[in-house]
C-alpha distance (Angstrom), angle and dihedral (degrees) to the residues before:
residue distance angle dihedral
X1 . . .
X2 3.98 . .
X3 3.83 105.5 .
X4 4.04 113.9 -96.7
X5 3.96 129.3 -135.6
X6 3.70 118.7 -141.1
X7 3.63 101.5 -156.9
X8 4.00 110.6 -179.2
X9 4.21 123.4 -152.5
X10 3.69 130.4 -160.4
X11 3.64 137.6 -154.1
X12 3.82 129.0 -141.3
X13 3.91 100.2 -22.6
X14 4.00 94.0 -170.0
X15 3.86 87.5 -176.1
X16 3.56 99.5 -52.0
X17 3.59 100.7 136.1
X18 3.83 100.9 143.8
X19 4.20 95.5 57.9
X20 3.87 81.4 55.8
X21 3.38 101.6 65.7
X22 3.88 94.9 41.3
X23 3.88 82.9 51.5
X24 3.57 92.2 49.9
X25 4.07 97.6 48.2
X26 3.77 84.9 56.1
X27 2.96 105.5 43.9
X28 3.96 92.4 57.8
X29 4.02 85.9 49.5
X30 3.94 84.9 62.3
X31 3.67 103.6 47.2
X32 3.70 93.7 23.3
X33 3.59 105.5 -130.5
X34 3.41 140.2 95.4
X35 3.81 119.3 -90.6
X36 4.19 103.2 -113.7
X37 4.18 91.0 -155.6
X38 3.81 138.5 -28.0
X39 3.76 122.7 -120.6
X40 3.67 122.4 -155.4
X41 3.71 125.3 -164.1
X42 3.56 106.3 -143.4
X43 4.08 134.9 -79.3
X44 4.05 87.0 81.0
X45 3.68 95.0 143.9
X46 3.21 98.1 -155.3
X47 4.12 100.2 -175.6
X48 3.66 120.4 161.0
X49 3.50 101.3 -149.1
X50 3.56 125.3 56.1
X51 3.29 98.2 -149.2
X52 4.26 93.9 44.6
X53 3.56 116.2 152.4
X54 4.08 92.0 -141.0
X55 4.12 82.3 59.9
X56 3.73 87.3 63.0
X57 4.18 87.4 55.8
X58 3.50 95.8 64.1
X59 3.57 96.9 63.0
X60 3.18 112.2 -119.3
X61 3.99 137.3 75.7
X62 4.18 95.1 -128.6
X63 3.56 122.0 161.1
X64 3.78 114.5 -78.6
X65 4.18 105.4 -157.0
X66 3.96 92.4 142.9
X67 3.93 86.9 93.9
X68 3.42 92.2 60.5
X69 3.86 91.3 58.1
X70 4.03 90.2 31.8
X71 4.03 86.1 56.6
X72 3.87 95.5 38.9
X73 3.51 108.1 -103.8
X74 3.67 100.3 117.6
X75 3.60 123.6 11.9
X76 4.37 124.8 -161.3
X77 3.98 115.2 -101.7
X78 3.89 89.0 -134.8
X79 3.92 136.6 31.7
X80 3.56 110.4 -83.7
X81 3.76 132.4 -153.1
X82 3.81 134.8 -174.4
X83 3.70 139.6 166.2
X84 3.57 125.9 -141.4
X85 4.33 118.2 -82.9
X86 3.61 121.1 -175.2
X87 3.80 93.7 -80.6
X88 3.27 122.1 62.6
X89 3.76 152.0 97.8
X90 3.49 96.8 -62.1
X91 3.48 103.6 169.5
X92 3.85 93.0 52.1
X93 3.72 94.0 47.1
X94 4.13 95.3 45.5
X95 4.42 74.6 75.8
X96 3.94 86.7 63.2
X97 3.86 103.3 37.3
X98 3.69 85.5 147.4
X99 3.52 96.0 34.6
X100 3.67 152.2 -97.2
X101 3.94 143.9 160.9
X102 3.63 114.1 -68.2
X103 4.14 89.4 -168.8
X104 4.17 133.4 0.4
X105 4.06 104.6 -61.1
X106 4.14 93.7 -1.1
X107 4.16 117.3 98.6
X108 3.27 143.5 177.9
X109 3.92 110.5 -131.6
X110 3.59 95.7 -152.9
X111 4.16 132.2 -110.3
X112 3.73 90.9 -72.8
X113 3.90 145.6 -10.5
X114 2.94 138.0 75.4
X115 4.62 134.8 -83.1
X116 3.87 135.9 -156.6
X117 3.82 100.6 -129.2
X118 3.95 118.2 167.7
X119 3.68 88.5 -13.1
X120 3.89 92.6 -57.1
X121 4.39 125.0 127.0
X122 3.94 94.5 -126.4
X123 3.78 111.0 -165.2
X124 3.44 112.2 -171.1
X125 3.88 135.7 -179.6
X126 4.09 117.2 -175.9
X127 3.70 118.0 -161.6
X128 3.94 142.7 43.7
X129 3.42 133.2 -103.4
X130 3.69 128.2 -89.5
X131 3.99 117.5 171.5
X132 3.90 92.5 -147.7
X133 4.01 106.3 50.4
X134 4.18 96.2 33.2
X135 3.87 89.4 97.1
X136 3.92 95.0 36.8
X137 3.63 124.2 100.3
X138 3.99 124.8 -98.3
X139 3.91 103.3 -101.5
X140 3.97 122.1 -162.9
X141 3.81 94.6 -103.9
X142 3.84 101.4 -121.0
X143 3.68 106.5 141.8
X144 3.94 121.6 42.2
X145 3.56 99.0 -98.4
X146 4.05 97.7 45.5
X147 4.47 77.5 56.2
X148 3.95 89.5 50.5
X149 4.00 83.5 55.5
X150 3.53 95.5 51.5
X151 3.39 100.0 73.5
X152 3.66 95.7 57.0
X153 4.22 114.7 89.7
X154 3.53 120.2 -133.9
X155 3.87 148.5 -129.4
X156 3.88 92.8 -98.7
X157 3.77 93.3 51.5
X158 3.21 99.8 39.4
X159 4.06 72.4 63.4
X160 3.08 99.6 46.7
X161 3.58 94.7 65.2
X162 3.82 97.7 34.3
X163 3.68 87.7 71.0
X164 3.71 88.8 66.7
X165 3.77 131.9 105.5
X166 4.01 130.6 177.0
X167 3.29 99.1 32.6
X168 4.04 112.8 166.3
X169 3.86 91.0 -162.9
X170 3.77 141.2 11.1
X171 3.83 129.4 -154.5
X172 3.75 117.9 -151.0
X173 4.10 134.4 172.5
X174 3.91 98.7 -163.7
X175 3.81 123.6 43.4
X176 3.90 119.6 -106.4
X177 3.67 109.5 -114.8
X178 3.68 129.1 -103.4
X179 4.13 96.2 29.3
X180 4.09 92.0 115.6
X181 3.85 90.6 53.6
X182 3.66 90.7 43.8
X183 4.09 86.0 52.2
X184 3.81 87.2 52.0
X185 3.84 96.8 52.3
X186 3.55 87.9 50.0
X187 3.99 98.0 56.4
X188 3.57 113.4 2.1
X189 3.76 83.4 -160.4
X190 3.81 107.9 49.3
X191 3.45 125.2 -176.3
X192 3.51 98.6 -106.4
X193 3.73 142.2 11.3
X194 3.66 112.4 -56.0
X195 4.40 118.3 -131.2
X196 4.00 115.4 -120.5
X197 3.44 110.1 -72.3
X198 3.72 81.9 -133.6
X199 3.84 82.2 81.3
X200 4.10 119.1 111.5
X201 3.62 131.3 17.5
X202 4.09 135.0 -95.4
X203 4.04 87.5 -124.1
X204 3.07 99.1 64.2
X205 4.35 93.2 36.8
X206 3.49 82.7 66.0
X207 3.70 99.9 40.8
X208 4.25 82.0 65.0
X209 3.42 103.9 35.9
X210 3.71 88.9 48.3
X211 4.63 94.0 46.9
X212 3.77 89.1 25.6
X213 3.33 95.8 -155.3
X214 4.23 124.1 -154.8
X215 3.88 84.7 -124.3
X216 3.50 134.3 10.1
X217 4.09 120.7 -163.8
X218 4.15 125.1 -161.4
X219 3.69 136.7 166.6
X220 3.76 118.7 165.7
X221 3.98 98.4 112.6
X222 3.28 102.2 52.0
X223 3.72 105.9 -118.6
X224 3.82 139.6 96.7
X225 3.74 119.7 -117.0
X226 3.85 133.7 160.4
X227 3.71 125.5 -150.3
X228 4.02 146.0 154.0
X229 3.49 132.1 -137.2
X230 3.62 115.9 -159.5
X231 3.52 137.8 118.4
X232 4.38 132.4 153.3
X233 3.79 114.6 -25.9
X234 3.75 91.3 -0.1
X235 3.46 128.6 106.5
X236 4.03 127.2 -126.1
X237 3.54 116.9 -88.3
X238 3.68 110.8 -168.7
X239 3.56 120.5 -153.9
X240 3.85 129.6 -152.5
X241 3.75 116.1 177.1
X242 3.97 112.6 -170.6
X243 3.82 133.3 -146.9
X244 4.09 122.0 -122.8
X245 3.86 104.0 -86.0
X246 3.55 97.1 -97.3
X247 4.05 94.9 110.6
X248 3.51 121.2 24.2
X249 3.26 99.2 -144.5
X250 3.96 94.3 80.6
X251 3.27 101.5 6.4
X252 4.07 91.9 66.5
X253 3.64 117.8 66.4
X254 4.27 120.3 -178.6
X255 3.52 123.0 179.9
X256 4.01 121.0 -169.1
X257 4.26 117.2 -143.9
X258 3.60 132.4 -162.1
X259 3.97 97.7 -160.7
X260 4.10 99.9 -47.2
X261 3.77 100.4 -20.9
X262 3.71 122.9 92.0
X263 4.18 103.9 -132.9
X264 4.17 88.3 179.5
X265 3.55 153.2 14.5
X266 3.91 145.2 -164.7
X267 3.45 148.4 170.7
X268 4.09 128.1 -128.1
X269 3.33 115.0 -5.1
X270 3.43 111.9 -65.9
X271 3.20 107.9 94.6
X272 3.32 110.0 -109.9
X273 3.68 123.5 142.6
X274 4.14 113.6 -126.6
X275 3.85 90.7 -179.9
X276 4.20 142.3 7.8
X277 4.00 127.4 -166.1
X278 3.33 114.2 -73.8
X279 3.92 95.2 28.5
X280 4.30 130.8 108.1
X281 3.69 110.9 -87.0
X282 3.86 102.2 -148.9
X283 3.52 142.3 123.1
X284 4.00 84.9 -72.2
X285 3.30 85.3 77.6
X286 4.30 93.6 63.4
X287 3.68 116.9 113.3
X288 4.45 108.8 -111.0
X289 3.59 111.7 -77.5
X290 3.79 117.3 -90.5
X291 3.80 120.7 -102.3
X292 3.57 107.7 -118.6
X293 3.60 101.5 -121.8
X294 3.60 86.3 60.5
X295 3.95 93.7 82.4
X296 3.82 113.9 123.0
X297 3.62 89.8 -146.2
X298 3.73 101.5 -116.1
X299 3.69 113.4 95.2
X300 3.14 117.0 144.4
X301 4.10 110.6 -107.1
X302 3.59 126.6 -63.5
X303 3.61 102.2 -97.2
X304 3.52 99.4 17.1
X305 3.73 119.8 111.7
């Protein structure tokens, strides 16, 4: 049997650093294998300093327990690497636009491009979309504003990754565009309530449908959704969107290779497998909708993404 890759994703971290690495153990008790690397989709928040003033601009008081790996007090079980959300240490990361690790085993993946990790083409986008700054230039983010800016991508790499082809995953912040309407023309009665259609932006819709991707990863909005792209002469794209990690059980996405080819997936970390080759990737595949009381009680803020 050709030997398999358990590659592991994240949603919105939002400085929760600590629930990772309990997620991670068990989720390599259930499928018993080590988790090859970690892939985060943005909104990491990886601040130093508890008490960092650039925390305070991202709206929300969230737990800060990078410092404790950045100062090496703790340090991650398995490689980690994130791309840049809409919050996040901008200022610190403008030093790494291309990259680099922030603390042992945790890096930055860069704005845009795309990485070789455990054999896999990694494309990779960080950022949302905003209409007015995508043709402005990248400013060192030293006033509050210039930080806000940061976290939106721009024309040249959007570019940048256009150009690519053969890309066995790609790592998004913001939805693409048009996914919840493709969802509804698939099954007019899904199994559970559809987002806004409103969701995503055309940038990065054509960003996908131009690489096509195998899989594509997002976070941003704070929901999990599965979707496919396809149609005649194109290629699948399967899409995964992940929930901030306050519940596992959408917020943690693993996906199990054999060389370049994804054999299964899961949500959470029990083990479960939500999809295998050959099967419908669709919102079928979503784990059962929480039970309200099951909140932990530290979302982020309505409204605040």
């Amino acid at each position: 049997m050709p030997e398999t890759l358990l590659v592991a994703a994240l949603g919105d971290v939002h400085g929760r650093f600590h629930r990772v690495e309990t997620w991670m153990d068990a989720l390599e008790e259930s499928r018993g294998r080590r988790v090859g690397m970690v892939l985060a989709v943005g909104d990491v928040e990886a601040f130093r300093r508890a008490d960092d003033h650039r925390r305070k601009a991202a709206k929300r008081t969230m737990p800060a327990e990078f410092a404790e790996y950045a100062d090496g007090l703790r340090r991650v079980k398995r490689p980690l690497y994130f791309i840049g959300g809409n919050n996040e240490d901008f200022e610190a990361l403008h030093d790494f636009l291309d990259g680099g690790e922030l603390a042992p085993g945790v890096s930055y993946l860069g704005r845009a491009g795309v990485r070789e990790l455990c054999g896999l083409r990694v494309a990779y986008l960080s950022g949302i979309h905003a209409p007015r700054f995508i043709d402005q230039p990248l400013k060192r983010p030293i006033t509050q504003d210039l930080m806000k800016q940061a976290g939106y991508f721009r024309t040249a790499e959007v570019d940048r990754v256009m150009s690519l082809r053969d890309v066995d995953l790609m790592l998004v912040h913001e939805w693409p565009r048009g996914i919840v309407q493709r969802a509804r023309e698939e099954n007019p009665s899904p199994p559970r309530p559809l987002p806004s259609y409103w969701i995503g932006n055309a940038v990065t819709r054509r960003l996908v449908d131009t690489v096509q991707p195998k899989w594509l990863l997002c976070g941003h909005s704070h929901k999990s959704f599965a979707v496919t792209l396809e149609g005649v002469g194109r290629p699948a794209t399967r899409i995964a969107c992940l929930d901030q990690a306050t519940r596992s059980e959408e917020s943690v996405f693993w996906l199990e290779y054999e060389g370049t080819t994804v054999q299964r997936v899961g949500w959470g970390t029990s083990g479960h497998v939500a999809w295998e080759a050959g099967q419908r990737w669709d919102m079928s595949a979503l784990p059962p909708l929480p039970v309200e009381s099951e909140s932990n009680g530290d979302d982020a803020p309505a409204g605040v993404m």
